[in-house]
C-alpha positions in Angstrom: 2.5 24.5 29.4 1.9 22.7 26.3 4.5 19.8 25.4 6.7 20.6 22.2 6.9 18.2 19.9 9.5 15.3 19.8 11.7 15.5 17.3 9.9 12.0 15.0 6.7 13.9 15.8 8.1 17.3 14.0 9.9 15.3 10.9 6.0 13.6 10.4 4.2 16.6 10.5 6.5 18.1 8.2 6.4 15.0 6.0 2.7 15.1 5.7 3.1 18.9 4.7 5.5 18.4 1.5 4.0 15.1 0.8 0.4 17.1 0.1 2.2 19.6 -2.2 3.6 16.1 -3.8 0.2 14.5 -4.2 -1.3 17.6 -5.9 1.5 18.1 -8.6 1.6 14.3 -9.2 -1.9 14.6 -10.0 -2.5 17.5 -11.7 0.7 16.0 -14.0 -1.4 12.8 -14.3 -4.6 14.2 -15.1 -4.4 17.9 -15.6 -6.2 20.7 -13.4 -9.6 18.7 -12.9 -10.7 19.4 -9.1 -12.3 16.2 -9.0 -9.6 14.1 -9.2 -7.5 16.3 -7.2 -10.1 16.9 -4.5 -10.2 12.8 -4.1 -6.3 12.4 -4.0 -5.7 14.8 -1.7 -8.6 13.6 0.6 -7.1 10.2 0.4 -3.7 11.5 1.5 -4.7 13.7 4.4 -6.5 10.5 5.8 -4.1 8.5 5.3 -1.2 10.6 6.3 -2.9 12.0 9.5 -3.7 8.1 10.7 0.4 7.5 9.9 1.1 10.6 12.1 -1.1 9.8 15.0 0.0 6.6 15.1 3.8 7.6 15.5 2.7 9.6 18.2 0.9 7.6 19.9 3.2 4.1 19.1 6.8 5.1 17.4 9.0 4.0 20.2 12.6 5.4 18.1 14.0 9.1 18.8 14.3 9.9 14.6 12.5 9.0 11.9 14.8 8.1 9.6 15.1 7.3 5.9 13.0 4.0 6.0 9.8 6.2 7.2 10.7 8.7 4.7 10.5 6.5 2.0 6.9 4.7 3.2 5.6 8.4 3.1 6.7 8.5 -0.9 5.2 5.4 -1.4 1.7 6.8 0.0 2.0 10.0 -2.0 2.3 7.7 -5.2 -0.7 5.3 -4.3 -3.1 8.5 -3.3 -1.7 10.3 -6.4 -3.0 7.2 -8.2 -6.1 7.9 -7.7 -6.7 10.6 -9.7 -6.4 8.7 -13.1 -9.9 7.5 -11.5 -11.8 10.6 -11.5 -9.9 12.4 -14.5 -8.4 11.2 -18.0 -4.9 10.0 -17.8 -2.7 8.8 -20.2 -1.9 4.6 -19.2 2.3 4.9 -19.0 2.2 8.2 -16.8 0.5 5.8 -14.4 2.1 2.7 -15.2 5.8 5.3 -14.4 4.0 5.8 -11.0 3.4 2.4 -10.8 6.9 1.1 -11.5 8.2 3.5 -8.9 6.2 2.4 -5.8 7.1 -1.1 -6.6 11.0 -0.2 -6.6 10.6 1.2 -3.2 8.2 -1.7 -1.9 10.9 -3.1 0.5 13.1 -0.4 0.5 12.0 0.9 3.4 11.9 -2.0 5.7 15.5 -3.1 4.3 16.4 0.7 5.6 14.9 0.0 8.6 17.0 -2.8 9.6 20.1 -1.0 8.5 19.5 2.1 10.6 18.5 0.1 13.6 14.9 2.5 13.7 12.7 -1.5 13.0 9.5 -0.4 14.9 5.4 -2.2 14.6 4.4 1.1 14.1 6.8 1.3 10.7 5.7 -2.2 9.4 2.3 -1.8 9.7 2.8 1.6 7.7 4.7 -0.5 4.8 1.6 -3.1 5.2 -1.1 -0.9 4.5 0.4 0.9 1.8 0.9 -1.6 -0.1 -2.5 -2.8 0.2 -3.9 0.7 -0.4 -1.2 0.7 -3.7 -2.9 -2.8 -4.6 -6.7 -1.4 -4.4 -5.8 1.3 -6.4 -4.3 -0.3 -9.2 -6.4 -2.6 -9.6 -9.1 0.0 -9.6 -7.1 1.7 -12.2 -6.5 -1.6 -14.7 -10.5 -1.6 -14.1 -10.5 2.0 -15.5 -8.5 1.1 -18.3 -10.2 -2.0 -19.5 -8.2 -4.4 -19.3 -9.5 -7.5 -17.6 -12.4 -6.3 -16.0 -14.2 -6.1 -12.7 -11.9 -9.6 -12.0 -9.1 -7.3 -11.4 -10.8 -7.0 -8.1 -9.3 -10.6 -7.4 -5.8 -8.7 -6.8 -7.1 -5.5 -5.2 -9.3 -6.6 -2.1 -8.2 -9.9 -0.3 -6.6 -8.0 2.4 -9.4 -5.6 3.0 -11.5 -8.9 2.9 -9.1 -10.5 5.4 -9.6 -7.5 7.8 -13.4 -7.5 7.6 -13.1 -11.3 8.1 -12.0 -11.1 11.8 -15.1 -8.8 12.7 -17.2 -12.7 12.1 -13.9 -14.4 13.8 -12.1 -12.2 16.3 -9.1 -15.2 16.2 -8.1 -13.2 12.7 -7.5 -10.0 13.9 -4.6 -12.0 15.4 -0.9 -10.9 14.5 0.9 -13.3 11.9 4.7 -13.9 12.3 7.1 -12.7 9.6 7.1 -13.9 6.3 9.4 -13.8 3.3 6.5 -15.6 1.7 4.1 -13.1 2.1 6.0 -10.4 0.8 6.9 -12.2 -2.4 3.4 -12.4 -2.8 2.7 -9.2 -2.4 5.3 -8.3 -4.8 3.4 -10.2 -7.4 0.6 -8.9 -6.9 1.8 -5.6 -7.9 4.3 -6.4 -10.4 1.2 -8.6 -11.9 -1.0 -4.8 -11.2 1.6 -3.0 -13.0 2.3 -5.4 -16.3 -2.0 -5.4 -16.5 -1.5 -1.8 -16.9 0.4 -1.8 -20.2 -1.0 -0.7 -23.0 -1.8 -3.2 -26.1 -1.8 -6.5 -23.9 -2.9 -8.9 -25.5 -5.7 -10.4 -23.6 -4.6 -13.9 -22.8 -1.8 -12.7 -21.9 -3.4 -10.5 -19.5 -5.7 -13.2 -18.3 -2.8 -15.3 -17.8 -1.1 -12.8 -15.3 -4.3 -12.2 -13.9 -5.0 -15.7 -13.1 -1.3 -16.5 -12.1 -0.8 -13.7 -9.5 -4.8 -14.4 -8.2 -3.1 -18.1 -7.2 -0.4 -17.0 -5.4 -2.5 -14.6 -3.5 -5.1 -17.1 -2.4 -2.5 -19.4 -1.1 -0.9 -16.8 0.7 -4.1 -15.5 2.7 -4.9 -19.2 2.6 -1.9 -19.8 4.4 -2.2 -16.9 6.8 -5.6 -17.9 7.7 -4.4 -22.1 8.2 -1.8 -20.7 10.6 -4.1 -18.6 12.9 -7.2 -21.1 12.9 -4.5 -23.8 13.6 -2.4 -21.8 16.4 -6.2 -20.1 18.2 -5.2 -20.2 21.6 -1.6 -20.8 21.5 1.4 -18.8 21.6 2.8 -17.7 18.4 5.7 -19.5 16.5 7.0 -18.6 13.4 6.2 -19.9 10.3 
C-alpha cells in the first residue's frame, strides 16, 4: 500500500500549488497577459518549487512546516515572478514594490525559524538559494532597465560563480559556518539591487552603489573562500 504523505510533505505540495496561482497573477500584474513572460516565470517556479519539495522529503527532519518555510516559499514566488519584467514590458516601481518586499522578508524566515524551534539545513539552504536566485534576477532586471549596464552582473553571479568554482576545487563545495557577516552582505547586495532599480538615478550615484555593494561582496566570498582554503583538511570552527 502506498505511504500517505507526512503532514510537512502535504503543507509543501499545497504550497507549491497556491504559490503557482501567485506567480501567474504577479506576473500577468507586472507585465500584462504576454505568455512569454508568463511561460518563463512559471517554468522558473515549478523548478524551483519541485527541487524545495523533494528536498523536504527527502531531508526535512521537523513534523510541521511552519511559518518560517511559509514565508521562503513567498520569497520564491516574488523572485520567479520577477522574471517576467525580462521577457515583457513592465513598468520599473511595480518591480522595484516586488523588490522591496522580498527584501523585508529576507531574514524573516530564519528569525521564525529559531522562534518556532522548526531550524532545519534543509530550511537554510532554501533561504540561501533564494536569495541568490532574487540577486540574479534583479540584477538581470537593472540590466533590462538600463541602468548601469552589463556590470550589474558584479552583484548577480558571485555565488553561482562560487558554486561552479568547487567543480575545479572540490575543498569549496565544503560547508561554511554561520555568519552574521555574510548575511549583511547579502542584504546589501539586494538593498544596493533594489535602490539601482529606481527610476531617474543619477548615474554616479548609481555607479557609486554599484561599486560600493560589488566591495562588500568580494570581501565576503573572499572571506568564505580564505576560510575553507585555510581550514582544507580540518574540522570546522566557526568564524
Amino acid at each position: 500500500m502506498t505511504q500517505m504523505l507526512q503532514p510537512p510533505a502535504k503543507s509543501a505540495c499545497l504550497m507549491a500549488v497556491a504559490g503557482f496561482g501567485a506567480v501567474g497573477g504577479l506576473s500577468v500584474y507586472l507585465v500584462g497577459l504576454n505568455p512569454l513572460a508568463l511561460l518563463v516565470a512559471l517554468a522558473a517556479y515549478v523548478l524551483g518549487a519541485g527541487l524545495a519539495v523533494w528536498h523536504m522529503l527527502h531531508g526535512y527532519p521537523h513534523g510541521r512546516i511552519g511559518l518560517c518555510n511559509r514565508v521562503t516559499f513567498m520569497r520564491l514566488v516574488l523572485a520567479t515572478a520577477l522574471l517576467a519584467p525580462l521577457f515583457g514590458t513592465a513598468a520599473a516601481w511595480p518591480v522595484l514594490g516586488l523588490a522591496l518586499i522580498a527584501l523585508a522578508l529576507d531574514g524573516v524566515d530564519g528569525w521564525i525559524a529559531r522562534r518556532e524551534g522548526l531550524v532545519s539545513d534543509f530550511g537554510a539552504r532554501f533561504d540561501m538559494e533564494v536569495d541568490a536566485a532574487l540577486g540574479l534576477i534583479l540584477a538581470l532586471n537593472v540590466w533590462a532597465f538600463g541602468t548601469v549596464g552589463l556590470a550589474v552582473l558584479v552583484l548577480g553571479v558571485p555565488r553561482y560563480l562560487f558554486v561552479a568554482s568547487a567543480w575545479v576545487w572540490p575543498w569549496m563545495a565544503r560547508p561554511l559556518p554561520q555568519s552574521q557577516a555574510r548575511k549583511l552582505a547579502c542584504a546589501i547586495q539586494i538593498g544596493a539591487l533594489i535602490v539601482l532599480l529606481v527610476p531617474a538615478l543619477p548615474a554616479a550615484l548609481a555607479h557609486l552603489v554599484l561599486w560600493g555593494a560589488g566591495a562588500v561582496l568580494l570581501w565576503s566570498f573572499g572571506r568564505d573562500v580564505l576560510w575553507l582554503f585555510h581550514t582544507k583538511g580540518r574540522v570546522a570552527l566557526s568564524l
